[in-house]
C-alpha positions as CSV (number, residue, x, y, z in Angstrom):
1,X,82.5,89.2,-24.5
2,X,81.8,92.7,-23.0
3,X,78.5,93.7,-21.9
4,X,78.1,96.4,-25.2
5,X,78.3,92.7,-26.9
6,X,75.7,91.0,-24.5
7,X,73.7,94.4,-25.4
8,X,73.5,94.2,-28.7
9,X,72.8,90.6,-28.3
10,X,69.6,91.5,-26.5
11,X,68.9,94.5,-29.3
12,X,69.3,91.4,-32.0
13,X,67.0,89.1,-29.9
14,X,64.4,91.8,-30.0
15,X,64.8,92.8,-33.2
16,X,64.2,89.0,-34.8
17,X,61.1,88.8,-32.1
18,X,59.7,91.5,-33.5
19,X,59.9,90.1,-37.1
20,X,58.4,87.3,-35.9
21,X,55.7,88.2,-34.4
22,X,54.9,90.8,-38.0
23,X,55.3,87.3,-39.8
24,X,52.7,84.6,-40.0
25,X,53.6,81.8,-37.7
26,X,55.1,79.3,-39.9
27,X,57.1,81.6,-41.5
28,X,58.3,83.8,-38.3
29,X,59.3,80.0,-37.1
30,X,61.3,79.9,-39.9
31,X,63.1,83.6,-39.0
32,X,63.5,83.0,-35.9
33,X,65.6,79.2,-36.7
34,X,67.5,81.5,-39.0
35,X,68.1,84.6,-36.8
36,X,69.1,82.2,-34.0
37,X,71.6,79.7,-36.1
38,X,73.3,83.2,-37.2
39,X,73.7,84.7,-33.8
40,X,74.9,81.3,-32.8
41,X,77.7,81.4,-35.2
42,X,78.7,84.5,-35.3
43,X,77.7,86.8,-32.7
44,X,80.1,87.7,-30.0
45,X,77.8,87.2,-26.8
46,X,77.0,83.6,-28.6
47,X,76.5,81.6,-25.2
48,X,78.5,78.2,-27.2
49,X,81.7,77.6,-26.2
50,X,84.7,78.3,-29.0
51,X,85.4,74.9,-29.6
52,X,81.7,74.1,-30.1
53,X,81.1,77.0,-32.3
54,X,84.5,75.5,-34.5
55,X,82.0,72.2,-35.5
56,X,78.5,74.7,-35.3
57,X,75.9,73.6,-38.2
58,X,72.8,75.2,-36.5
59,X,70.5,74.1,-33.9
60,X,68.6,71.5,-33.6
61,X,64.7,72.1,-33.8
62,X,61.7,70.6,-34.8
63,X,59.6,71.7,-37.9
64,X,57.0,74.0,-37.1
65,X,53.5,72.6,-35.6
66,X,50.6,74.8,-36.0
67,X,48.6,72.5,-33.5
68,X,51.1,74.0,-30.5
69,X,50.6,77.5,-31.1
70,X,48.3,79.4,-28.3
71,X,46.5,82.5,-27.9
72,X,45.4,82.0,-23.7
73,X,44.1,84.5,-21.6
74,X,45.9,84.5,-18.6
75,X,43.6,83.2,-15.2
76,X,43.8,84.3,-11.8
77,X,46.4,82.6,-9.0
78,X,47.4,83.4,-5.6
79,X,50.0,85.2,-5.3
80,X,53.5,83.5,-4.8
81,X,56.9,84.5,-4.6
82,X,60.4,82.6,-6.2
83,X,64.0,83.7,-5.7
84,X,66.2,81.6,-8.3
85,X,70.0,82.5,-8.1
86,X,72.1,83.1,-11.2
87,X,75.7,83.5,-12.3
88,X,75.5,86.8,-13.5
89,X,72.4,88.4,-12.2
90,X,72.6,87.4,-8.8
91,X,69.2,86.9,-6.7
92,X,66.4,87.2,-9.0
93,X,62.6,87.4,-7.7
94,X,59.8,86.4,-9.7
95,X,56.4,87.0,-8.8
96,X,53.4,85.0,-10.2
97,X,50.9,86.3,-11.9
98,X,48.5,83.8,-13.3
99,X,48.6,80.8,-15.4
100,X,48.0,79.4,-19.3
101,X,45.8,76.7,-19.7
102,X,47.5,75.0,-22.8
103,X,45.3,72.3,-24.0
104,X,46.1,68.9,-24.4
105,X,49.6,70.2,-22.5
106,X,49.0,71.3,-19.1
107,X,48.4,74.5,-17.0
108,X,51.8,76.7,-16.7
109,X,52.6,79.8,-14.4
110,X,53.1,82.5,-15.6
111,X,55.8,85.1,-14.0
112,X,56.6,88.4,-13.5
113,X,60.4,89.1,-13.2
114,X,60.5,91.7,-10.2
115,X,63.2,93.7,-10.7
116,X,64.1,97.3,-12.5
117,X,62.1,96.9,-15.8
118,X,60.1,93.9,-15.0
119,X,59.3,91.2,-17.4
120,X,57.3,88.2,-18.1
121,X,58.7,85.1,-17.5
122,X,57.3,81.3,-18.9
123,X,59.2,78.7,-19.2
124,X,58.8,74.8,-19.2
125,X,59.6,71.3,-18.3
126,X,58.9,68.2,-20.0
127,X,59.8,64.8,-20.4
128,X,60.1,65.2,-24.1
129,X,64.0,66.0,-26.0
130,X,63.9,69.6,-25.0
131,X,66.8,70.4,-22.9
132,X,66.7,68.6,-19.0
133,X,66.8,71.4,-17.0
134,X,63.9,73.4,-19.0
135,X,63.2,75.6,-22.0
136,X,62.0,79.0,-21.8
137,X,58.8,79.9,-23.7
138,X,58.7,84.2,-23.5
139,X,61.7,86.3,-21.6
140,X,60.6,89.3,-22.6
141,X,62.9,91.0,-20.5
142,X,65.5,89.5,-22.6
143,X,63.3,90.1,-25.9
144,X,61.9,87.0,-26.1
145,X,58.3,88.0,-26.6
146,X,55.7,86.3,-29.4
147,X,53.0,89.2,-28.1
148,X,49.3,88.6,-27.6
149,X,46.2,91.0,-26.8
150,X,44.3,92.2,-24.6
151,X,43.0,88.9,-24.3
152,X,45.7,86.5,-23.9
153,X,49.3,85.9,-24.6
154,X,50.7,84.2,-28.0
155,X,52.3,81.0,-26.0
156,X,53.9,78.9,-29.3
157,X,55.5,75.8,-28.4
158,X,57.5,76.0,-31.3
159,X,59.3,78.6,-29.9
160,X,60.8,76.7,-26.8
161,X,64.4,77.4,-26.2
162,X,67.3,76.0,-23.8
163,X,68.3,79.0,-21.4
164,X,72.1,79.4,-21.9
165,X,73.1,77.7,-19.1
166,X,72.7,74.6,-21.6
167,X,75.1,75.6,-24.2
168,X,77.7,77.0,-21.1
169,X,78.3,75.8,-17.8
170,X,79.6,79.4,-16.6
171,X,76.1,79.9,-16.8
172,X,73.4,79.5,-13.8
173,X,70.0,80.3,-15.6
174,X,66.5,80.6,-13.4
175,X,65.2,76.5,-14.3
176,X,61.3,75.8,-14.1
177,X,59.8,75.6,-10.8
178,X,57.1,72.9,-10.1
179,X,54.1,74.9,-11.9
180,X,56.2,74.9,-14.8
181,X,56.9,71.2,-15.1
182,X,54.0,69.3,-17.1
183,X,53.9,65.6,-18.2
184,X,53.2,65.4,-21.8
185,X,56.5,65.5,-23.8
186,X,56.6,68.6,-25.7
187,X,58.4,67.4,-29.2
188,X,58.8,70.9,-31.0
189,X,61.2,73.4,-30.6
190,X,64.7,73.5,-29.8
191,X,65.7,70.1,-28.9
192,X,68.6,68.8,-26.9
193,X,71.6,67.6,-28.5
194,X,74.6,68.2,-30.0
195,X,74.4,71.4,-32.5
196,X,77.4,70.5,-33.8
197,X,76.1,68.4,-36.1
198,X,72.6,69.6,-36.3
């Protein structure tokens, strides 16, 4: 894998967010399974190992619930700083800049990633079968963006997705800090598991 590869990667990502979010939810859900299962496969930046994408039948995640699809406005917090160190990006800051109110969920932080281009950054922690370190709920640095308004951010559940340090151990991906972390399992989305047989 070159970084033109991990490039067009991201223009991919982008490109099946942005379908998405043109879709209506149940059927972007179903795009964005699809999409996902064929960069998987096929795509050169794919973050499985060879040998697991040998045995790859798609990934494992939940049918679509329209109950855990959020538009929130994003409330006022004080200001706080993280660092998280990664394997490939070094020292990344984040800054926060509010949080989601998800009901019947919890109350998550919302991030900024402070760095050239900037980004918001949500991710998650849960006791349900999502991966154990965390999923990630937008990146939009990374494309992973399900938009909003003015008014609030689109914050689907649905969408929740290991980082790739879950599919590769090269990997050292930012995890969710204790804002991110709520207590109701969250059963939708990409589960943990083995694809392989999914």
């Amino acid at each position: 894998m070159d970084r033109l590869d991990v490039l067009d990667w991201r223009r991919r990502i982008g490109a099946l967010y942005a379908a998405v979010r043109s879709s209506p939810p149940a059927d972007g859900h179903a795009l964005w399974v699809a999409g996902r299962d064929e960069l998987f496969a096929e795509h050169p930046a794919s973050p499985l190992l060879p040998a697991d994408r040998a045995t790859f039948r798609g990934l494992p995640v939940a049918p679509y619930d329209p109950a855990l699809r959020f538009e929130v406005p994003v409330d006022p917090a004080p200001p706080l700083r993280r660092e998280a160190v990664t394997g490939t990006d070094g020292t990344v800051g984040f800054e926060r800049v509010g949080t989601v109110a998800l009901q019947g969920v919890g109350t998550l932080d919302v991030w900024w990633l402070d760095q050239y281009g900037g980004g918001l950054f949500l991710p998650l922690k849960d006791p349900g079968p999502g991966y154990g370190g965390g999923r990630y709920l937008l990146d939009t640095v990374k494309g992973a963006d399900l938009g909003g308004t003015a008014e609030g951010l689109v914050v689907d559940l649905n969408f929740a997705y290991p980082p790739s340090c879950a599919y590769d151990p090269a990997w050292a991906c930012p995890l969710p800090p204790p804002g991110n972390v709520v207590d109701v399992p969250v059963h939708v989305g990409e589960h943990a598991g083995s694809w392989s047989t999914a």
